[in-house]
N, C-alpha and C positions, 0 to 999 in steps of 0.2 A: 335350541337353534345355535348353528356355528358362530363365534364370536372371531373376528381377526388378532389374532394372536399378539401382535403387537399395539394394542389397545392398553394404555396404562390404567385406566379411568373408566366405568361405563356408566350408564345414565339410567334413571330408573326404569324408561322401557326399556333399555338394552337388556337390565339385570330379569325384568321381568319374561322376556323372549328366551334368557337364557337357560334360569331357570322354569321352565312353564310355568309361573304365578301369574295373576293381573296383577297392575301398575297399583292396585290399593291395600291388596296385601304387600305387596313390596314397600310403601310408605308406611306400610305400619309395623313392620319386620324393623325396618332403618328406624325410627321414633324409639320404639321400647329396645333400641341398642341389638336386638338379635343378629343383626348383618351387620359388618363392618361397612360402614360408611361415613363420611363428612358434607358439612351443610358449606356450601360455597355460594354469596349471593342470594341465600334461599332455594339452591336446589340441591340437590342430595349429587354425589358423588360416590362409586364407589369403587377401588381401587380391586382389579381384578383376579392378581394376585391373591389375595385374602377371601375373594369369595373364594376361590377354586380350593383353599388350603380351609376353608369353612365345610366347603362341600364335601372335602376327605373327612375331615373331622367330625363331624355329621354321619359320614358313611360308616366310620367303624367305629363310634363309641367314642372319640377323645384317645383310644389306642396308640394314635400313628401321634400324637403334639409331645413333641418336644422338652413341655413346659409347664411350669403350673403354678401360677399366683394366687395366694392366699391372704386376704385379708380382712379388719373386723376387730375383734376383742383382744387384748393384749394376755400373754400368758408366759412363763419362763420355757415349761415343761415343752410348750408344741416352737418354740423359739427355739431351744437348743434342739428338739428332735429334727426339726429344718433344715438345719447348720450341719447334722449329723450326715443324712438324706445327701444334701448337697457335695458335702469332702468327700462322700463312697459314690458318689456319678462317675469322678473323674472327667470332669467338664462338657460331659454328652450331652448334659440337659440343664435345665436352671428350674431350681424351687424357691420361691421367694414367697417372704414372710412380712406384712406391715400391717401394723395398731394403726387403727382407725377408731376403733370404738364398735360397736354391734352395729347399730343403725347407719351411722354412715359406708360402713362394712357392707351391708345387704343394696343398698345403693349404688355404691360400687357394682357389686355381683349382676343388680340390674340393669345397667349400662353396658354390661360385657367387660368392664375395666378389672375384673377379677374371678377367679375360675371357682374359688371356694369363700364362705365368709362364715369366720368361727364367729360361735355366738352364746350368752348366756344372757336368758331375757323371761326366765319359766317367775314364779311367785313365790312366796315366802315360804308358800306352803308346799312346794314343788312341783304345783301343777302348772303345763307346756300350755297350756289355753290359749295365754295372752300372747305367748312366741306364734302360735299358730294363728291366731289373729295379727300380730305384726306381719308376717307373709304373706297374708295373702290380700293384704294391702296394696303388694307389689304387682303391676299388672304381667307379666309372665312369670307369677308365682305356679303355675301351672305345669311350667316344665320342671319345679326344684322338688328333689327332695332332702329329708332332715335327716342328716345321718349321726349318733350317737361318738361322744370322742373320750370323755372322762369325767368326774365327778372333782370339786374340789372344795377347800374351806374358805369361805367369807369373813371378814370381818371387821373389827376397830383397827387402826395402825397408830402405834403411839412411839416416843422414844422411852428406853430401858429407863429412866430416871424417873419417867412419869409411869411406871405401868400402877403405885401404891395407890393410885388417883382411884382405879379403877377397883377396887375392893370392895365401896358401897358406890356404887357411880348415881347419880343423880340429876337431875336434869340442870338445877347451878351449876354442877361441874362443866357439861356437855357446852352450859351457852359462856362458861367464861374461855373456853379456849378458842386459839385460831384454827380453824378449818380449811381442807385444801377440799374443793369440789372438782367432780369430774364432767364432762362438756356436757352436754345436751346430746340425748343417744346411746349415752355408755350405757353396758348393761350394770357396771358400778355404783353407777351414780343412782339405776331405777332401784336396785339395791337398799342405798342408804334413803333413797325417800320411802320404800317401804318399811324400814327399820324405825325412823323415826315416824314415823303415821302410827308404828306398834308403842312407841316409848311416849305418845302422846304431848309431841315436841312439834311444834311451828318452824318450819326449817331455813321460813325468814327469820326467826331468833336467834339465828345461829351467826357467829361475825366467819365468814369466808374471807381468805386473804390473797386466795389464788384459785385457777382451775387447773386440771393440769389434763394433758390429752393421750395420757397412757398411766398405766398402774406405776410403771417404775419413777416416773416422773414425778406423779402424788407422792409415792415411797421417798424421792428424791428430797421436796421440797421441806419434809417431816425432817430426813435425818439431819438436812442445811440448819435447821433450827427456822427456817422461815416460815414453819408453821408448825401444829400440834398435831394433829390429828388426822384420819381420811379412811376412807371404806375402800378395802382392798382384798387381794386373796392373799392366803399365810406365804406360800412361796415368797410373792416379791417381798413382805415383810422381813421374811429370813432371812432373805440373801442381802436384805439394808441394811440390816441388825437392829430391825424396831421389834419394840413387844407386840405381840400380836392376841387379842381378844376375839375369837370366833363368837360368831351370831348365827352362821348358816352354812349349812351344805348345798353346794347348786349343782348344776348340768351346764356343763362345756363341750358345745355340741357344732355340727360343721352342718352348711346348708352350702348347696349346689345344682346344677341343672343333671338331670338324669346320666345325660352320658358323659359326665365330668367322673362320676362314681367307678366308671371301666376304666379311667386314665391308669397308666401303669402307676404316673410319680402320688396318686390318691393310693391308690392301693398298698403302695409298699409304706406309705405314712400311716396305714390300720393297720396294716402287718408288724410293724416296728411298735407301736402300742400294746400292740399284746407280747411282745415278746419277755422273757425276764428279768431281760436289763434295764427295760423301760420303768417296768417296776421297781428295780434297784434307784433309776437314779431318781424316779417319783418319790420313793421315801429318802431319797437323800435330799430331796429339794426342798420336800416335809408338804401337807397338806393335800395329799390326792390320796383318790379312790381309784383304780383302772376296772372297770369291770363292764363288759360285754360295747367294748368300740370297736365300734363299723357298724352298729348294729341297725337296722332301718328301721326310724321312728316314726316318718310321716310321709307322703309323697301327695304333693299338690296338686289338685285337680278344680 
């Protein structure tokens, strides 16, 4: 149905007339974030511009945007390839990158507040089960799928002075030092309580002194001397200058809605992954594996 062009704002029968839906899929489109709207008074608002620039975006796959926000689990490697992405636009488009943590990451994504959420959330033993079940927790888990980005190394973060500690480590040793934890959601932190569930360690025994809400922050408050210890990937270790004790290899992997995956600025971020400089500066950063990103692991249904 024609709408008047100079309409800032439409009302949920308007959106529904416009696009031919009924008024209850349209409320539940606006709820689980799928359409740009705002709740004014208790009624849904939504700004017209943005459906119409929804309705392109929708048409050709995420093609024609602009833009692309990325957010979720903290990482150096996909931080500077961002950075990289972003200097070679030449200011045509914006790629942005923000550490949230996994779970709050996927939240984000289901609100529409983010186009992509890196994620590493698979098991000790490497199986995606429990990531697959964190998904589809999400109620328009149905439109995402799982796409493949990199492998890298887990593990203890210590300072160089302390690494002799760690030659017969023991569980005395683990509960006399300070500990930096990471929030509620990180995929770090589900990490270190499955390490310590294996080390047969109560992880109230442990004295925490701080949380911190990114990898380099934990790194951070280690190298300050404000604390001992933290479960991180070897990257940010390296570039603190702590010792770094690996426990695990994971999966750093990218969840999205279907047609976020056709976006150009997604594409050329799997394209720049497999190229050979990527791998250059992966082993310069120390602790990755690159092997088959882009690759499609899961698609939700």
């Amino acid at each position: 149905m024609p709408i008047d062009s100079s309409i800032i704002y439409m009302s949920t029968k308007q959106v529904a007339e416009y696009l031919d839906l009924n008024e209850k899929k349209v409320y539940s489109m606006a709820n689980q974030r799928i359409l740009p709207a705002t709740k004014v008074t208790g009624k849904w608002l939504f700004p017209k511009v943005l459906i119409d620039r929804w309705l392109m975006d929708s048409c050709h796959s995420g093609m024609l945007s602009d833009r692309m926000h990325i957010t979720g689990s903290d990482d150096p490697l996909l931080s500077m390839l961002v950075a990289q992405l972003m200097s070679e636009g030449e200011h045509q488009e914006i790629i942005s990158y923000s550490a949230t943590g996994s779970k709050s990451g996927l939240t984000l994504l289901s609100r529409g507040y983010a186009d992509v959420c890196s994620i590493h959330w698979e098991s000790q033993h490497g199986s995606r089960d429990s990531l697959y079940t964190l998904l589809k927790s999400y109620p328009n888990h149905q439109q995402w799928i799982l796409v493949s980005g990199f492998e890298r190394h887990q593990g203890l973060m210590v300072r160089q002075e302390m690494a002799s500690l760690f030659d017969n480590v023991n569980q005395g040793t683990l509960q006399s030092l300070r500990w930096v934890s990471r929030q509620k959601g990180a995929g770090s932190q589900l990490h270190l309580e499955q390490w310590l569930t294996q080390q047969h360690i109560n992880i109230n025994e442990l004295l925490f002194t701080a949380t911190a809400k990114s990898e380099r922050e934990l790194a951070a408050y280690i190298a300050r001397n404000n604390a001992d210890i933290g479960f991180g990937c070897q990257a940010v270790a390296v570039e603190s200058g702590l010792h770094f004790i690996p426990q695990l290899t994971e999966s750093f992997d990218f969840v999205m809605s279907q047609s976020i995956f056709f976006r150009r600025q997604l594409q050329a971020l799997l394209t720049l992954l497999n190229q050979p400089q990527t791998t250059q500066l992966a082993n310069l950063l120390s602790g990755y594996q690159l092997t088959k990103s882009g690759e499609l692991l899961w698609r939700g249904q």
